[in-house]
KELUM-672851 format. One record per residue (C-alpha): residue number from 1; chain; x, y, z. Coordinates in steps of 0.05 Angstrom, whole numbers. Example, Ala and Ser with C-alpha at 12.3 -4.5 7.8 and 13.67 -1.06 7.14 Angstrom:
! KELUM-672851
node n 1&chain A&xx 246&yy -90&zz 156
node n 2&chain A&xx 273&yy -21&zz 143
! end
This chain:
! KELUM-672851
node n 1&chain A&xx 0&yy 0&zz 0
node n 2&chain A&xx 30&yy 59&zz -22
node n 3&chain A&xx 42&yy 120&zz 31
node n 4&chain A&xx 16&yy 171&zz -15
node n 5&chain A&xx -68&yy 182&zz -30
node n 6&chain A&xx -81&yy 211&zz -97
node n 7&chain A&xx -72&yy 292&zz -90
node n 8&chain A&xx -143&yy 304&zz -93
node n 9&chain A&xx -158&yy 263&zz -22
node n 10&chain A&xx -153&yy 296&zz 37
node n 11&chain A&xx -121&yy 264&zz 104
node n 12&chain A&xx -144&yy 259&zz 170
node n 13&chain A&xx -86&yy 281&zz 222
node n 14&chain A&xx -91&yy 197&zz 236
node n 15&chain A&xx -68&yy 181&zz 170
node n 16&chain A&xx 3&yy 171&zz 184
node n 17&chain A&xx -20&yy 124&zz 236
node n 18&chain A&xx -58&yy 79&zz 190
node n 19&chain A&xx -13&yy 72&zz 146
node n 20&chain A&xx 34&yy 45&zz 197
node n 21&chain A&xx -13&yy -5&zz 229
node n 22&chain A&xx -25&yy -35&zz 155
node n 23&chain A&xx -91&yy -2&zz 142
node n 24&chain A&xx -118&yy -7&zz 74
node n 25&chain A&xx -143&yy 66&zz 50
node n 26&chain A&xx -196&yy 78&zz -3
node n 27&chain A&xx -228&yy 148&zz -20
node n 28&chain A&xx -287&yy 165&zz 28
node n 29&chain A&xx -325&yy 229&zz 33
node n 30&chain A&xx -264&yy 269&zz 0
node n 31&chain A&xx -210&yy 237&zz 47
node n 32&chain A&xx -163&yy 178&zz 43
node n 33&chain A&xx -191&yy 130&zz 103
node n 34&chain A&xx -174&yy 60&zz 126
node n 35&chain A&xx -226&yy 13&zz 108
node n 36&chain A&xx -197&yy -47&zz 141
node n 37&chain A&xx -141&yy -63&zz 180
node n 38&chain A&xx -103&yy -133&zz 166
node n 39&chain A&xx -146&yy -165&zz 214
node n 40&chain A&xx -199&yy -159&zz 172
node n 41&chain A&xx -271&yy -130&zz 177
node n 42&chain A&xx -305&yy -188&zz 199
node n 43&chain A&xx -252&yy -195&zz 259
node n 44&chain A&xx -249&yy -118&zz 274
node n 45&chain A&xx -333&yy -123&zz 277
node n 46&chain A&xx -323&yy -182&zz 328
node n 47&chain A&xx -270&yy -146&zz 370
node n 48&chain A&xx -313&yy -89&zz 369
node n 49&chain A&xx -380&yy -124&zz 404
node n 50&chain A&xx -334&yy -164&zz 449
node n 51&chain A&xx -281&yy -116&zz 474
node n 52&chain A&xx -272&yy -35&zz 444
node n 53&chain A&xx -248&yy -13&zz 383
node n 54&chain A&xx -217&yy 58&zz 364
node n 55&chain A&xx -247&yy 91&zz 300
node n 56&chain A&xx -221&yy 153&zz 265
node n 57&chain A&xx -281&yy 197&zz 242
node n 58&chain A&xx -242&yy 254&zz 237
node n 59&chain A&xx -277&yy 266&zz 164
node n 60&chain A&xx -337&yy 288&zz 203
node n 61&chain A&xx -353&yy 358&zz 215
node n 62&chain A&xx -352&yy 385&zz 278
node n 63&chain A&xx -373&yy 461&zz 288
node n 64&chain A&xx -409&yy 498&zz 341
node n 65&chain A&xx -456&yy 549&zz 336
node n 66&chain A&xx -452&yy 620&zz 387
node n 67&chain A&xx -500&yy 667&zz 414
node n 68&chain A&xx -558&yy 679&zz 458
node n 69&chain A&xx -602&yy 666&zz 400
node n 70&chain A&xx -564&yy 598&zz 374
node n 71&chain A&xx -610&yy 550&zz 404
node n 72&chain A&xx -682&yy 580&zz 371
node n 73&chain A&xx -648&yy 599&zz 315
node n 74&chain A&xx -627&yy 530&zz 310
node n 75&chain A&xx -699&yy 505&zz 317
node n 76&chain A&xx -722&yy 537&zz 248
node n 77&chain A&xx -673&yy 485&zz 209
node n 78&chain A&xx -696&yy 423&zz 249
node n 79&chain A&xx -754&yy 385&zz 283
node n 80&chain A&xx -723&yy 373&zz 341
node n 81&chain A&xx -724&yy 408&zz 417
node n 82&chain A&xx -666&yy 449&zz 423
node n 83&chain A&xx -684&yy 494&zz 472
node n 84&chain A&xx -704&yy 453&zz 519
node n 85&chain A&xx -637&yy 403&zz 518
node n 86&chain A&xx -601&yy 407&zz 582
node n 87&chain A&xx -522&yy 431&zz 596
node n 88&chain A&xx -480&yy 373&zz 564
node n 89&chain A&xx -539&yy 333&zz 540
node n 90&chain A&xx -527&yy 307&zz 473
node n 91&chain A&xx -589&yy 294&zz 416
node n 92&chain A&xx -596&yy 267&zz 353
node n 93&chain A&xx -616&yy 327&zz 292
node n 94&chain A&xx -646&yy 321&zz 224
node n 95&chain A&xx -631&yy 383&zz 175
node n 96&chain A&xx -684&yy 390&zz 134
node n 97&chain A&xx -710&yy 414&zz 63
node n 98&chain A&xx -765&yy 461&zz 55
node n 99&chain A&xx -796&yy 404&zz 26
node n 100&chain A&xx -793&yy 363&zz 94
node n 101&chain A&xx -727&yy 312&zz 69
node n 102&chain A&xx -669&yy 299&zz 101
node n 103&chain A&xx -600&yy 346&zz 83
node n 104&chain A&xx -558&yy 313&zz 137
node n 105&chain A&xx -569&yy 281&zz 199
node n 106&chain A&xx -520&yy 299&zz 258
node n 107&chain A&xx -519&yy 307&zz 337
node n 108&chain A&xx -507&yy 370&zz 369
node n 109&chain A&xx -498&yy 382&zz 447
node n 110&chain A&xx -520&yy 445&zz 498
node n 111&chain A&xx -438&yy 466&zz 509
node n 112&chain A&xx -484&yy 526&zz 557
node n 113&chain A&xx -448&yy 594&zz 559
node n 114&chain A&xx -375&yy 584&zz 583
node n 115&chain A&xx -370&yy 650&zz 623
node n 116&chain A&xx -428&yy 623&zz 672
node n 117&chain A&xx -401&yy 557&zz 679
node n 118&chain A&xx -335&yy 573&zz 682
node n 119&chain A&xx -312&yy 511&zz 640
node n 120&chain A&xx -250&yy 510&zz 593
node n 121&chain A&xx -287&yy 494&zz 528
node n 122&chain A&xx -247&yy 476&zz 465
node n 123&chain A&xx -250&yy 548&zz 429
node n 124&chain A&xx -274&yy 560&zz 352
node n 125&chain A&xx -240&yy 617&zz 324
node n 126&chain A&xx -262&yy 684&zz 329
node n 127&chain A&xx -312&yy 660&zz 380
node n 128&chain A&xx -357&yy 713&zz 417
node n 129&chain A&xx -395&yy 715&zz 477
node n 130&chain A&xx -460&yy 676&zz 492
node n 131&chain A&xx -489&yy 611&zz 503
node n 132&chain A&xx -456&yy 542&zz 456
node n 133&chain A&xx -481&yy 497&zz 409
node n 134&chain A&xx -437&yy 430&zz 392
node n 135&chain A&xx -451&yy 404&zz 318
node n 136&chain A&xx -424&yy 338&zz 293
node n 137&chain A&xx -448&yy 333&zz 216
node n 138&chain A&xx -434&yy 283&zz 162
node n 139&chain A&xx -356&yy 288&zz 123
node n 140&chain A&xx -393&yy 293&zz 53
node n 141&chain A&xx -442&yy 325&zz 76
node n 142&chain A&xx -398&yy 388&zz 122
node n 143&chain A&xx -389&yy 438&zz 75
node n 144&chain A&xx -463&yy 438&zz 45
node n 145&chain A&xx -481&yy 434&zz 113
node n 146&chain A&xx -442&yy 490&zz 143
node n 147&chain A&xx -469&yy 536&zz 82
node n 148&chain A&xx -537&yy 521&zz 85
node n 149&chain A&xx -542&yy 533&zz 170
node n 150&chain A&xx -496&yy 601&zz 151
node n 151&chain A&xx -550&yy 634&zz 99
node n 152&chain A&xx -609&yy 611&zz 138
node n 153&chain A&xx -577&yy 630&zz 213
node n 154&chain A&xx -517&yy 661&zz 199
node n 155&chain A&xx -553&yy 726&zz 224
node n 156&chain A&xx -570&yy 708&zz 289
node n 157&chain A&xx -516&yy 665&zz 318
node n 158&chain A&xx -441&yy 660&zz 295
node n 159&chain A&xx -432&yy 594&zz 258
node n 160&chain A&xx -362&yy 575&zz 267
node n 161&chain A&xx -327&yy 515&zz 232
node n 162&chain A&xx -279&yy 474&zz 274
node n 163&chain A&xx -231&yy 440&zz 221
node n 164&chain A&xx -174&yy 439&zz 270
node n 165&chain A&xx -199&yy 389&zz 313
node n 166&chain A&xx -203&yy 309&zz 298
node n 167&chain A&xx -255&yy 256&zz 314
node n 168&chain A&xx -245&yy 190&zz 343
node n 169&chain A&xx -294&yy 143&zz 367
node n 170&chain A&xx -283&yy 88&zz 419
node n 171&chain A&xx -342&yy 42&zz 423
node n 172&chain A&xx -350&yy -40&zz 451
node n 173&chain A&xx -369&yy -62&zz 528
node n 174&chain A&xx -294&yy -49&zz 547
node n 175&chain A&xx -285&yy 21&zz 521
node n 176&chain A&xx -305&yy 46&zz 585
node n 177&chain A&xx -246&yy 5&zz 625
node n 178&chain A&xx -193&yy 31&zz 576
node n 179&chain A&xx -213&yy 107&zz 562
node n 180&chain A&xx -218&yy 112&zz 631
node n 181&chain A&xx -148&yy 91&zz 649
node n 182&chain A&xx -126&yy 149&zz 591
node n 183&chain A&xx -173&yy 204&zz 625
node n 184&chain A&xx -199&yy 191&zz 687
node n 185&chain A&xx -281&yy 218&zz 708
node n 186&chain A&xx -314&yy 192&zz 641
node n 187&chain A&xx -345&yy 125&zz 670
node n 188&chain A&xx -384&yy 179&zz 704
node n 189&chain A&xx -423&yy 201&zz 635
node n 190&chain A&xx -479&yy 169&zz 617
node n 191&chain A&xx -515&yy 148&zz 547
node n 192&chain A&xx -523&yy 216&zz 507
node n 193&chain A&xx -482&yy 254&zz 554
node n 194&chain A&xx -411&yy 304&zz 557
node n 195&chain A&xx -360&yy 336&zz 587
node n 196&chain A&xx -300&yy 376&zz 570
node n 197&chain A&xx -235&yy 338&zz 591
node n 198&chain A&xx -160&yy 361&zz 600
node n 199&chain A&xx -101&yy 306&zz 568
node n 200&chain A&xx -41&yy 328&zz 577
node n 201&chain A&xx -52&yy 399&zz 563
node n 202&chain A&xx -98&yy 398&zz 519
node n 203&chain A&xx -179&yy 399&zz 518
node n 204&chain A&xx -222&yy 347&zz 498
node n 205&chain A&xx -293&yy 344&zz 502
node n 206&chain A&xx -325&yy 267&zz 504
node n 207&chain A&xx -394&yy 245&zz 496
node n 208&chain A&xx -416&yy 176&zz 506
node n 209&chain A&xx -448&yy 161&zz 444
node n 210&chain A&xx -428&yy 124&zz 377
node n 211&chain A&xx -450&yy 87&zz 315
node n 212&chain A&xx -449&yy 17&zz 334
node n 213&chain A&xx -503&yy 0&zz 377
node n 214&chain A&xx -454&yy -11&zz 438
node n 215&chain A&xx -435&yy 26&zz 492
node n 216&chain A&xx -383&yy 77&zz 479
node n 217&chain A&xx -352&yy 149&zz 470
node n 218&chain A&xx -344&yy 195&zz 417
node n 219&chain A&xx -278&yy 249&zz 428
node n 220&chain A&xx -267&yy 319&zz 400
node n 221&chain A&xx -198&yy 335&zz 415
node n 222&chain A&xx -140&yy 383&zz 377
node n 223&chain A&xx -103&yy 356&zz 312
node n 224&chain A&xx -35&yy 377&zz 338
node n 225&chain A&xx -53&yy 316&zz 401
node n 226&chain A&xx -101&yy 266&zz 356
node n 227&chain A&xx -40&yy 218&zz 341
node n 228&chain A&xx -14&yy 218&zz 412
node n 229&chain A&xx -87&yy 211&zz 442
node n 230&chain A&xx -104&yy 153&zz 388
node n 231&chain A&xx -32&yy 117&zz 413
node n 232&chain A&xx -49&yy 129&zz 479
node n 233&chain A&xx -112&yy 86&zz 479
node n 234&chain A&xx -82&yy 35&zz 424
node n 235&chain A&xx -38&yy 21&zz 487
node n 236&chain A&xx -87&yy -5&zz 525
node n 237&chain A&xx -101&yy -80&zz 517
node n 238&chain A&xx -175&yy -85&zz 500
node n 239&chain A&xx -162&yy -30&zz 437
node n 240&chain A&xx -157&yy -48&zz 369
node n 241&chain A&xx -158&yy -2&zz 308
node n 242&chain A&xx -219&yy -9&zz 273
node n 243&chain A&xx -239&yy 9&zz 190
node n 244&chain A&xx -302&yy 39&zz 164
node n 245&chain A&xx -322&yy -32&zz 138
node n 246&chain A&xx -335&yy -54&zz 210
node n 247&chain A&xx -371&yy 11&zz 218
node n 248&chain A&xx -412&yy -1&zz 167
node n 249&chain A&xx -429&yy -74&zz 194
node n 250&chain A&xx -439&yy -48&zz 259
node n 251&chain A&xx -482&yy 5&zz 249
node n 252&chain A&xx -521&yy -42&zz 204
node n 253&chain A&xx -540&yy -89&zz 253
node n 254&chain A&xx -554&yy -33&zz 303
node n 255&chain A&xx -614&yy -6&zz 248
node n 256&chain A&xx -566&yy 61&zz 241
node n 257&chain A&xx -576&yy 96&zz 182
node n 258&chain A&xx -533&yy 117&zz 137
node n 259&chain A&xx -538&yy 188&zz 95
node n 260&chain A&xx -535&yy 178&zz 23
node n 261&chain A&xx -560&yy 108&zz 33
node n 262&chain A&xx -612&yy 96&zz 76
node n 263&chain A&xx -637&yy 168&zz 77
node n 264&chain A&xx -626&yy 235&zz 28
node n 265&chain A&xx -661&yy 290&zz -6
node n 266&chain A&xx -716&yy 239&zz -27
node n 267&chain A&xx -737&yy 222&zz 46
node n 268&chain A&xx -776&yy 246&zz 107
node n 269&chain A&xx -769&yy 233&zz 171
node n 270&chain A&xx -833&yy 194&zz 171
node n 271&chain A&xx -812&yy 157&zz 114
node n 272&chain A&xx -746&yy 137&zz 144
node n 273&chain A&xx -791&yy 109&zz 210
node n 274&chain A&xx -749&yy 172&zz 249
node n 275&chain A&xx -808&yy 203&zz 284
node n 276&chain A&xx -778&yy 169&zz 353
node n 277&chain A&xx -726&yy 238&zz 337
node n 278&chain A&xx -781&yy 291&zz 336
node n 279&chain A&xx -792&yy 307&zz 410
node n 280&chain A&xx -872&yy 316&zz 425
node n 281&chain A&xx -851&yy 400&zz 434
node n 282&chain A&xx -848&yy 408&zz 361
node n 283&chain A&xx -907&yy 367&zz 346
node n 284&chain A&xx -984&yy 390&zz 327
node n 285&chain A&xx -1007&yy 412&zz 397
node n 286&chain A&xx -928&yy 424&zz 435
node n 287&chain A&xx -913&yy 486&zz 456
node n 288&chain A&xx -868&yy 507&zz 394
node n 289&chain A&xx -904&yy 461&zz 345
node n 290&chain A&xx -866&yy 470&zz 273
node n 291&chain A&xx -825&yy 531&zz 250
node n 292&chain A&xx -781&yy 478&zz 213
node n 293&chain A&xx -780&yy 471&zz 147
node n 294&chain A&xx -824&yy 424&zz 116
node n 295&chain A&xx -866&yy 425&zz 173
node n 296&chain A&xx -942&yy 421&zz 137
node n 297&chain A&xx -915&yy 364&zz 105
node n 298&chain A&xx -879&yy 331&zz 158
node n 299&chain A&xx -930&yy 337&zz 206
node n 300&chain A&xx -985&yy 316&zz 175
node n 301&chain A&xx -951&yy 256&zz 166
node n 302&chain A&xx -939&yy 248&zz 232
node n 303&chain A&xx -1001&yy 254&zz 253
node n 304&chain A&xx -1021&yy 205&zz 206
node n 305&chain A&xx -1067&yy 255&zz 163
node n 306&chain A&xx -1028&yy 247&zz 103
node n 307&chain A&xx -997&yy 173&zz 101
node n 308&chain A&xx -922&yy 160&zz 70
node n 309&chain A&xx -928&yy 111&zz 8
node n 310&chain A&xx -860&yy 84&zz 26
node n 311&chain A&xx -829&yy 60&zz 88
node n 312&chain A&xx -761&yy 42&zz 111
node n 313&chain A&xx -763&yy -34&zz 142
node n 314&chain A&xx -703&yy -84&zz 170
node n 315&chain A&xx -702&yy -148&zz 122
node n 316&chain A&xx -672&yy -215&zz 142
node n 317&chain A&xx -658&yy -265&zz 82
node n 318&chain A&xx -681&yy -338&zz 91
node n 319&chain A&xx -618&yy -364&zz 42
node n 320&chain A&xx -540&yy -347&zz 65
node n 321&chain A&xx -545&yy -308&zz -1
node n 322&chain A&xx -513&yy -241&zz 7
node n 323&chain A&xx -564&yy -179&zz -10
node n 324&chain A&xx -533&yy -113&zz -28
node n 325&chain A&xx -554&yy -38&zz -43
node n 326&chain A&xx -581&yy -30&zz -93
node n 327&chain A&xx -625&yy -94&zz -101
node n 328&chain A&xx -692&yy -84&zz -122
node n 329&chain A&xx -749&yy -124&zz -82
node n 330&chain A&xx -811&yy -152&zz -118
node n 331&chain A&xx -872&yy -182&zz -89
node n 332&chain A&xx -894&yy -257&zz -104
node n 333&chain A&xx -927&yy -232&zz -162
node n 334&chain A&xx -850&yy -205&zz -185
node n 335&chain A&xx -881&yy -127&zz -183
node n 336&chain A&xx -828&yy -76&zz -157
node n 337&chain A&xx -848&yy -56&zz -96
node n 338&chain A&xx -772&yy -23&zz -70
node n 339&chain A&xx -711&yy -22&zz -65
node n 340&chain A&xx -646&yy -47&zz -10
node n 341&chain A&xx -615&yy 20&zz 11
node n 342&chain A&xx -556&yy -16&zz 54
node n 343&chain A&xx -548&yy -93&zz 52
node n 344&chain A&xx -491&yy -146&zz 79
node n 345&chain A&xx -477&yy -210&zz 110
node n 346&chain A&xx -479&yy -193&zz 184
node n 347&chain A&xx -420&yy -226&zz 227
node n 348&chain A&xx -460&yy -233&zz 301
node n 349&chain A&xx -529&yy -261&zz 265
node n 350&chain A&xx -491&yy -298&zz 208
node n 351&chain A&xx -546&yy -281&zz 157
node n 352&chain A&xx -557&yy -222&zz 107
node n 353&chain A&xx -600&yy -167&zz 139
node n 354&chain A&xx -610&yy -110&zz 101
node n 355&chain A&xx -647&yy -41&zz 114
node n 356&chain A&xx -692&yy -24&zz 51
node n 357&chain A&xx -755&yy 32&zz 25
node n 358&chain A&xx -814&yy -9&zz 16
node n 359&chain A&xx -884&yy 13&zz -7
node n 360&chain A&xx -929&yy 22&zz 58
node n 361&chain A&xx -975&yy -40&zz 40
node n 362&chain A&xx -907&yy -84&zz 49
node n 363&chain A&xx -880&yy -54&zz 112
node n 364&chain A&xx -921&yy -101&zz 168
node n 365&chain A&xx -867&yy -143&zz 212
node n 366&chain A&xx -862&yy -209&zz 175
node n 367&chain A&xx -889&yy -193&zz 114
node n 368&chain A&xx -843&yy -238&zz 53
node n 369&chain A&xx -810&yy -199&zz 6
node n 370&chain A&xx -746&yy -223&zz -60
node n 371&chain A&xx -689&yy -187&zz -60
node n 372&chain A&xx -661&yy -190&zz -141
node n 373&chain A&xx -591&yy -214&zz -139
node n 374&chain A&xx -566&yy -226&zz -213
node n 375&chain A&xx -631&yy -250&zz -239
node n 376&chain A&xx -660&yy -294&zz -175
node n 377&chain A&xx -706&yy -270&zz -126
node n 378&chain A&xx -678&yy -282&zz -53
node n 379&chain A&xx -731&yy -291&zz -1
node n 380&chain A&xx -727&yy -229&zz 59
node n 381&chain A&xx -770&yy -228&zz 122
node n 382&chain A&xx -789&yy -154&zz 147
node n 383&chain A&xx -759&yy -150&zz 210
node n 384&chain A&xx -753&yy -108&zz 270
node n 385&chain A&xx -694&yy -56&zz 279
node n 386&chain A&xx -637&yy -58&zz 311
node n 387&chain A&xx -628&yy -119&zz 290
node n 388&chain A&xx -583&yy -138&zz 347
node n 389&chain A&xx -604&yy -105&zz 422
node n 390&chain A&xx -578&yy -37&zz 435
node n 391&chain A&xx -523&yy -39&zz 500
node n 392&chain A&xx -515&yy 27&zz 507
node n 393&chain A&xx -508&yy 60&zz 588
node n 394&chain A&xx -557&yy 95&zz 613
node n 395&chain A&xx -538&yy 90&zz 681
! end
């Protein structure tokens, strides 16, 4: 494997690192980023569920938002309650068209105002004063994003990109055990949860979130200390470097969505079986019911006044026959009735599952569907999602 990624790709400050441990790197969301390490994928998504594995998601964007306004402003681009999230508490966002479909989803955390807590915050540039707003957004997705919440709340809140700091994510049952040992107090967060950290002279800030459907922790901290930080808990024996095709496994048995897959410009939140995300605030009846865009459309659908034609379901195939995206599905009667948005073999149930669009009359828990794969319909079973049991900590 060469050292060098084609000009065009960009590197995360980790990519030295990969290279090293053997890391294969393919093109992803503009950057050059390991896919698999010579494990493999299928022993990295093991290690993962049994132990804790470290994942560079540095491509991501992370950018915070400033100003006693951020948090309403905020509201008017997305369905969910933003003024209402407590200090530190993280929640999951959907950016939204003004026809009610999905331009990113990301997570974004209440950082409060700094000069009333008195907490050492990791600074954007040319910050001012005022309450903070944490934004973690999709790589391809970041500098759409970051344009689009600029023109539409640029006005009343700064909107301050953060390119100088990295992501890593360190998720499994024994994360905990071995990020503690690195930086002692974060056993003490719980599921959805912050808290700005000092390593070795440097800020982080560390949520206890992830991807994956395990327990886990995602950390913000400086380029000029992401290699040393990433060594530091590659020392510790449960930790093994992990590629983004375990992350893609992972989050696929979790039922984790995927942007540009599983949902886009084409789908609502209704559509995509997200409505768990819109908190009851923003509803028909809460106290700041809509003000996002889309709203008429979105809640009515909601609601149930208007009902989506399409719906996004788990499959399980009854054959060890592999079913990817794009595979169309057909009823018995071989009509098209959708389509596989993000299919594989999954390691921990040793069958292809598969998340998929299907039209609303196929959508009902059990209901048989054929996956097309080169020519032959595989039988698929709608199933319930995650398709594995959530273990995150809640406390």
């Amino acid at each position: 494997m060469s050292a060098t990624p084609p000009s065009d790709l960009l590197k995360t400050p980790l990519y030295g690192l990969h290279v090293e441990l053997g890391a294969r790197m393919v093109p992803f969301a503009g950057y050059s980023m390991p896919v698999q390490y010579p494990t493999g994928l299928m022993a990295e998504h093991k290690h993962t569920r049994a132990s804790a594995g470290l994942f560079d998601v540095s491509h991501m964007g992370q950018l915070k938002l400033v100003g006693a306004d951020a948090a309403a402003a905020l509201e008017t681009l997305l369905p969910m309650d933003v003024l209402g999230l407590g200090l530190h508490k993280q929640r999951y966002g959907l950016l939204l068209t003004d026809e009610g479909t999905i331009i990113d989803d990301l997570m974004f955390v209440n950082w409060g105002d700094p000069a009333a807590t008195g907490e050492t915050l990791p600074r954007a540039e040319g910050e001012g004063p005022g309450p903070q707003l944490l934004l973690i957004v999709n790589g391809a997705c970041k500098a759409g994003d970051i344009a689009h919440i600029q023109a539409r709340i640029g006005q009343r809140c700064q909107v301050l990109p953060m390119p100088e700091r990295a992501l890593l994510a360190l998720q499994g049952p024994q994360a905990v055990d071995a990020l503690a040992r690195v930086v002692p107090g974060v056993e003490a967060l719980v599921f959805m949860t912050g808290a700005p950290f000092a390593w070795n002279g440097g800020g982080l800030y560390i949520t206890r979130s992830g991807y994956t459907g395990e327990d886990g922790f995602e950390i913000s901290v400086h380029a000029s200390q992401a290699e040393a930080f990433a060594r530091a808990l590659l020392a510790q024996p449960e930790v093994l470097p992990i590629g983004l095709g375990a992350r893609n496994s992972l989050r696929l048995e979790a039922g984790l969505c995927l942007y540009g897959n599983d949902i886009d410009t084409t789908t609502t939140p209704v559509e995509a079986g997200l409505n768990w995300a819109i908190q009851k605030v923003r509803r028909t009846g809460g106290e700041r019911a809509g003000g996002f865009p889309g709203a008429d459309r979105v809640l009515a659908q909601l609601s149930g006044e208007i009902a989506p034609t399409r719906r996004r379901v788990g499959l399980i195939a009854k054959e060890r026959i592999p079913v990817r995206e794009p595979a169309a599905l057909e009823n018995l009667d071989g009509q098209a009735i959708g389509q596989v948005t993000s299919g594989l073999l999954s390691p921990m149930l040793d069958q292809p599952i598969a998340m998929a669009y299907v039209d609303a009359d196929y959508a009902a828990i059990g209901t048989e569907v054929f996956a097309m794969v080169r020519g032959k319909g595989v039988p698929m079973v709608v199933s319930a999602m995650p398709f594995l049991p959530p273990r995150y900590h809640r406390g």
